[in-house]
C-alpha positions as CSV (number, residue, x, y, z in Angstrom):
1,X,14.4,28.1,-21.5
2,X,14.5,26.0,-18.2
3,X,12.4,22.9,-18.7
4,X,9.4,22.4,-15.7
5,X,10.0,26.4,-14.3
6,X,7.5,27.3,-11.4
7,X,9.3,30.9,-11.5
8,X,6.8,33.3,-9.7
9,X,4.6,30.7,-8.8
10,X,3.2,30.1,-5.4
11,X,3.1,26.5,-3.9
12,X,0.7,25.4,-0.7
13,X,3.0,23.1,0.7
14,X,1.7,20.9,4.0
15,X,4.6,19.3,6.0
16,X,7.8,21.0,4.5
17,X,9.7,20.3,7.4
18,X,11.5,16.9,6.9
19,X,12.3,14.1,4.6
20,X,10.0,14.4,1.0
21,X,8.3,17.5,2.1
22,X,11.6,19.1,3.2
23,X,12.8,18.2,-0.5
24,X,9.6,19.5,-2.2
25,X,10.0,23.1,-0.7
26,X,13.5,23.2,-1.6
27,X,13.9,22.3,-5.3
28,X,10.4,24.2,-6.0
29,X,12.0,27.3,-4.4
30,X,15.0,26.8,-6.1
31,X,13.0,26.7,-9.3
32,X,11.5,30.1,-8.3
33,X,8.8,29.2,-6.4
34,X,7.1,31.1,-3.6
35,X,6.8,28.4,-0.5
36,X,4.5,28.2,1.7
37,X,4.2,25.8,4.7
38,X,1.8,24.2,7.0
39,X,3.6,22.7,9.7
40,X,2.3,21.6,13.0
41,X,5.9,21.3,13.9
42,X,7.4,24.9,13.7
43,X,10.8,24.5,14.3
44,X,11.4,22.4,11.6
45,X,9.6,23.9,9.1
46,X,11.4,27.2,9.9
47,X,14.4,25.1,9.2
48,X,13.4,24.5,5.9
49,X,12.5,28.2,5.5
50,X,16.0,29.4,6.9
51,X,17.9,27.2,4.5
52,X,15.5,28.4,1.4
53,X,15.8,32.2,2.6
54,X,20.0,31.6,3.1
55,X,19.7,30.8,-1.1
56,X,18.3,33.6,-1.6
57,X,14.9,32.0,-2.5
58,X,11.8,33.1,-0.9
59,X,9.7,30.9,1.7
60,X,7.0,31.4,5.0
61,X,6.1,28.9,7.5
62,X,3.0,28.9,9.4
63,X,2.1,26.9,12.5
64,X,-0.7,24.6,11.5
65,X,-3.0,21.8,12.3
66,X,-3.9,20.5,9.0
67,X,-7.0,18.7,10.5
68,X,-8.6,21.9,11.6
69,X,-10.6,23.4,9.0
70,X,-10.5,26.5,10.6
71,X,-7.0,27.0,11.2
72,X,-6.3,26.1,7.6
73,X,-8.8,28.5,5.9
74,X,-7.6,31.6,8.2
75,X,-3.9,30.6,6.7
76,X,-5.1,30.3,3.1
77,X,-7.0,33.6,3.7
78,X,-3.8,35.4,4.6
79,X,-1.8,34.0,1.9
80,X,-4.0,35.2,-0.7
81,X,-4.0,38.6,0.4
82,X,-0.3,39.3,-1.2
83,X,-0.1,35.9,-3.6
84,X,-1.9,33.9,-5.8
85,X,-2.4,30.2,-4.7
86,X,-0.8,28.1,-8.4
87,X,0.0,24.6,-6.8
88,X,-1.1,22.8,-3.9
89,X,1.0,19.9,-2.7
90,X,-1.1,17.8,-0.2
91,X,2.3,16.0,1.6
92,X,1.7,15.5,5.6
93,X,0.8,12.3,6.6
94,X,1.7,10.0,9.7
95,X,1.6,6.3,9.8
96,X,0.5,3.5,12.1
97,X,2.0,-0.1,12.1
98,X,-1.1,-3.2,12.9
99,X,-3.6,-5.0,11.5
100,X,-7.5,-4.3,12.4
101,X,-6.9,-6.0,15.3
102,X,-3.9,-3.9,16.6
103,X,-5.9,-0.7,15.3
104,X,-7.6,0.6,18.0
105,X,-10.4,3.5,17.5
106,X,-8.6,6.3,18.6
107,X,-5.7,5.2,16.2
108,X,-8.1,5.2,13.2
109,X,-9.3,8.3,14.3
110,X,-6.0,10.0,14.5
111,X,-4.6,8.7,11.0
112,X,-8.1,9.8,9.0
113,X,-8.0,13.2,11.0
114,X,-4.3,14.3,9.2
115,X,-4.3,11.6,5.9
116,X,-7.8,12.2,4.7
117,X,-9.2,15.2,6.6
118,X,-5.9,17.6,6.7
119,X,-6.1,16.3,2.6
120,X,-9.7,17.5,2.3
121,X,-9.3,20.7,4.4
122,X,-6.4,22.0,2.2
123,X,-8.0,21.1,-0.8
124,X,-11.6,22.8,0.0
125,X,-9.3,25.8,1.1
126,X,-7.4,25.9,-2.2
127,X,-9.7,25.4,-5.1
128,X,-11.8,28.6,-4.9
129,X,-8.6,31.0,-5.1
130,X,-7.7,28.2,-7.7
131,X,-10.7,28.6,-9.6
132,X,-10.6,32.8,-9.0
133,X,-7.3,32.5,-11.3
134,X,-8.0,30.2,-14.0
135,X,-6.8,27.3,-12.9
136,X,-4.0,25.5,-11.2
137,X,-2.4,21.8,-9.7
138,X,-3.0,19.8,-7.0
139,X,-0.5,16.8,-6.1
140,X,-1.4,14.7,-3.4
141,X,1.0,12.0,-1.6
142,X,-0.6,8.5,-1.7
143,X,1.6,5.2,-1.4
144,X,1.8,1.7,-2.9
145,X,-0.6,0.9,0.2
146,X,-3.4,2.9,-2.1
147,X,-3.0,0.1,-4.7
148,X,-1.8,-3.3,-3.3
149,X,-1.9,-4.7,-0.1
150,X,0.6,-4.0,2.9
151,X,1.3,-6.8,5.7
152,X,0.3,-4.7,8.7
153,X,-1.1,-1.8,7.4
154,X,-4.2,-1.8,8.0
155,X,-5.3,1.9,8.9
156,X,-2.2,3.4,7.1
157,X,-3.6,1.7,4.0
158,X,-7.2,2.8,4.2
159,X,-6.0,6.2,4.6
160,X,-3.9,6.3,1.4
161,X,-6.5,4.8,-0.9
162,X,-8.9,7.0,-0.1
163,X,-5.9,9.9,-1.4
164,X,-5.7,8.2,-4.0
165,X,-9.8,8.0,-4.5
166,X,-9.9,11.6,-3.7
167,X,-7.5,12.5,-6.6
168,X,-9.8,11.0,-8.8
169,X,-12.5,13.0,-7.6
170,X,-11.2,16.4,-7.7
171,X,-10.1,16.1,-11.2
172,X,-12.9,14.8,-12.2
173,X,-14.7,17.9,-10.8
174,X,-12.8,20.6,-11.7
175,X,-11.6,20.0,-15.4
176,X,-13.6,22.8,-16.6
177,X,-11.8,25.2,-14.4
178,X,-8.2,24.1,-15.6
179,X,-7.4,22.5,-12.3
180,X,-5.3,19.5,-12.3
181,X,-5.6,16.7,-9.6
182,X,-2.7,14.1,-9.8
183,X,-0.8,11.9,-7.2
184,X,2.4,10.4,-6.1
185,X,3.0,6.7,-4.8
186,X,6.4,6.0,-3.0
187,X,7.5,2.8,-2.0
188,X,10.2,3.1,0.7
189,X,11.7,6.1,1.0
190,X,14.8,7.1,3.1
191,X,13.7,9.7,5.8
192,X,14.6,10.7,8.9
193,X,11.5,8.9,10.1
194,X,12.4,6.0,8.8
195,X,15.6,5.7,10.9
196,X,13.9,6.9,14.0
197,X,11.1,3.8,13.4
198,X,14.3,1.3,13.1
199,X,16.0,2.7,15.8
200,X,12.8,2.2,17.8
201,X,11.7,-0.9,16.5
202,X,14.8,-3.0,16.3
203,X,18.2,-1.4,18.3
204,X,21.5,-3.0,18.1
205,X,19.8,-4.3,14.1
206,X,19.4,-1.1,12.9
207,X,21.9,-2.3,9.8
208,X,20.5,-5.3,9.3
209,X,17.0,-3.8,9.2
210,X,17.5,-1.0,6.8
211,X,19.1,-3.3,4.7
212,X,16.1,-5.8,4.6
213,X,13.6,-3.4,4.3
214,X,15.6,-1.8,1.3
215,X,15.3,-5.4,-0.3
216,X,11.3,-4.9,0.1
217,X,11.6,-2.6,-3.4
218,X,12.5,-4.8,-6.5
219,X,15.1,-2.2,-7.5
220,X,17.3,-3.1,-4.1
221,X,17.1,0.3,-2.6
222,X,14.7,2.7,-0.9
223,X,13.7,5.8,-2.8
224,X,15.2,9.1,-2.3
225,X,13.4,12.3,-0.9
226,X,14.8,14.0,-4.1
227,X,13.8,11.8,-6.2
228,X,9.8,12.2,-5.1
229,X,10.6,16.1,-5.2
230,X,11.6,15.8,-9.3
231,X,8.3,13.8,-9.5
232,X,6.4,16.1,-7.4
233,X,7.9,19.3,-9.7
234,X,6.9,17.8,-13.2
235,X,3.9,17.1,-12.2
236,X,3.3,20.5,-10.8
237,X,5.1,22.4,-13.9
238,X,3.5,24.0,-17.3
239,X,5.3,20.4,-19.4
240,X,2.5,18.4,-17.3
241,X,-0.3,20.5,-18.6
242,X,-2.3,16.9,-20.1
243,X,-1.9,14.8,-17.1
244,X,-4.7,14.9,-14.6
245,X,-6.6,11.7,-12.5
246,X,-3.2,9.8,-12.4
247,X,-1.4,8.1,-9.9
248,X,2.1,8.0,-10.3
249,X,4.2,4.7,-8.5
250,X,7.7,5.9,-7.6
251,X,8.4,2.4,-6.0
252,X,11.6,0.9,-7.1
253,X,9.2,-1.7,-9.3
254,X,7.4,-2.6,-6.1
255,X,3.9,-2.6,-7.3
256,X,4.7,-4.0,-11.0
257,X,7.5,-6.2,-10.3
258,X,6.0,-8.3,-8.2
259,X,7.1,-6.6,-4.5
260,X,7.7,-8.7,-1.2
C-alpha cells in the first residue's frame, strides 16, 4: 500500500502556477489526485496543468480572482458538478516589504484582499460541499511571520497571523463534520519570486544576497518548494487523520533556534 495516497481525490488548489504551489499540484497529482487551480495568472497555471496532463495525471485551471467571492463560488459550483471537493489547499498569497510607516492604505488593502479575504472566500466556498460528503482537509499557507516578529513586515505579517488565526477557527468549527483545518509555516523558500525580488532589489549582488538571506534560516539554507509539497501532502492524506488546529514550522529551525 502507498503510504499518504490521495488516489481519486480532488484537491482545490489556489495559486498552482509557480514555486510551492506549482509543487503542490504536481506531487498531489502524481499521487492520484484530481487538481484543480485558481489562478489569476492563466498562463502559468496552464503550465502547471500541461506538465501534469503530459504525465498522464489529470489537472484544470481556471482564471480566478481569489478576492472575489463571486468569481470563486461560480468556479466551486462548476467543479462540483462532475467531482467531489476532498482537500482544499489555501496557497496564494503576495507580499509587501515596510514597516507601518512604509505601508500605505492601499497596500494594506491589497495584501488583506488576496491573504485573508481570497483565504476566507475559498474556504466559505469549500466547506458546504465538504460537509455534503462527510468531511474533508483544509491546509492553509501561513509563515514564520504568523508567530514571531519580521524586520519590515509589517502588513505581510498581519496578514499571515490572521491565516494562522483563521486555521484555528475553522477547525474548531467544523470538528463534528470530520473537517480538518491545519497550516503550514515556511521560512525562506527558494522560488522564482524570490530571485526576481533579489534581482530587483539588489543587481550586480544578487549572489551575495541569496547567500545572506539563506543564512537568515538556522539550518544555512532556504527551504525547497518540494519540500513544503511533502508537508502539504501528509497533512492532506488519510495518515494525518488526528491532526487538526496545528501549525506546522517548515523553517530551517528559524522560529525555535533562535532565527536572525
Amino acid at each position: 500500500m502507498t503510504k499518504f495516497s490521495v488516489k481519486n481525490k480532488s484537491l482545490i488548489l489556489t495559486g498552482g502556477g509557480s514555486g510551492i504551489g506549482k509543487a503542490i499540484a504536481l506531487t498531489f497529482a502524481r499521487q492520484g489526485a484530481r487538481v484543480y487551480i485558481l489562478d489569476c495568472d492563466t498562463v502559468a497555471a496552464n503550465k502547471t496543468v500541461q506538465q501534469i496532463e503530459s504525465e498522464g495525471f489529470i489537472a484544470k485551471a481556471f482564471s480566478c480572482d481569489i478576492s472575489k467571492q463571486k468569481e470563486v463560488f461560480s468556479i466551486i459550483d462548476t467543479i462540483v458538478q462532475s467531482s467531489n471537493i476532498d482537500i482544499l489547499i489555501n496557497n496564494a498569497g503576495i507580499a509587501h516589504v515596510g514597516n507601518i510607516e512604509a505601508v500605505e492604505e492601499p497596500d494594506l488593502d491589497r495584501l488583506y484582499e488576496v491573504n485573508i479575504k481570497g483565504v476566507y472566500n475559498c474556504t466559505k466556498a469549500c466547506i458546504p460541499h465538504m460537509k455534503a460528503k462527510g468531511g474533508g482537509s483544509i491546509l492553509n499557507l501561513a509563515s514564520i511571520a504568523s508567530s514571531v516578529g519580521i524586520f519590515d513586515r509589517f502588513a505581510y505579517s498581519m496578514t499571515k497571523g490572521a491565516v494562522l488565526t483563521m486555521t484555528l477557527s475553522v477547525a474548531k468549527d467544523y470538528l463534528a463534520h470530520n473537517i480538518r483545518c491545519n497550516c503550514i509555516s515556511p521560512a525562506r523558500v527558494h522560488t522564482p519570486f524570490v530571485d526576481g525580488f533579489i534581482s530587483k532589489n539588489y543587481p550586480g549582488q544578487e549572489e551575495e544576497m541569496f547567500e545572506k538571506l539563506s543564512q537568515t534560516q538556522p539550518i544555512g539554507r532556504m527551504g525547497k518548494p518540494q519540500e513544503i509539497a511533502d508537508l502539504a501532502l501528509f497533512l492532506s492524506s488519510d495518515e494525518a487523520g488526528f491532526i487538526t488546529g496545528s501549525d506546522y514550522a517548515i523553517d530551517g529551525g528559524f522560529i525555535k533556534l533562535n532565527g536572525k
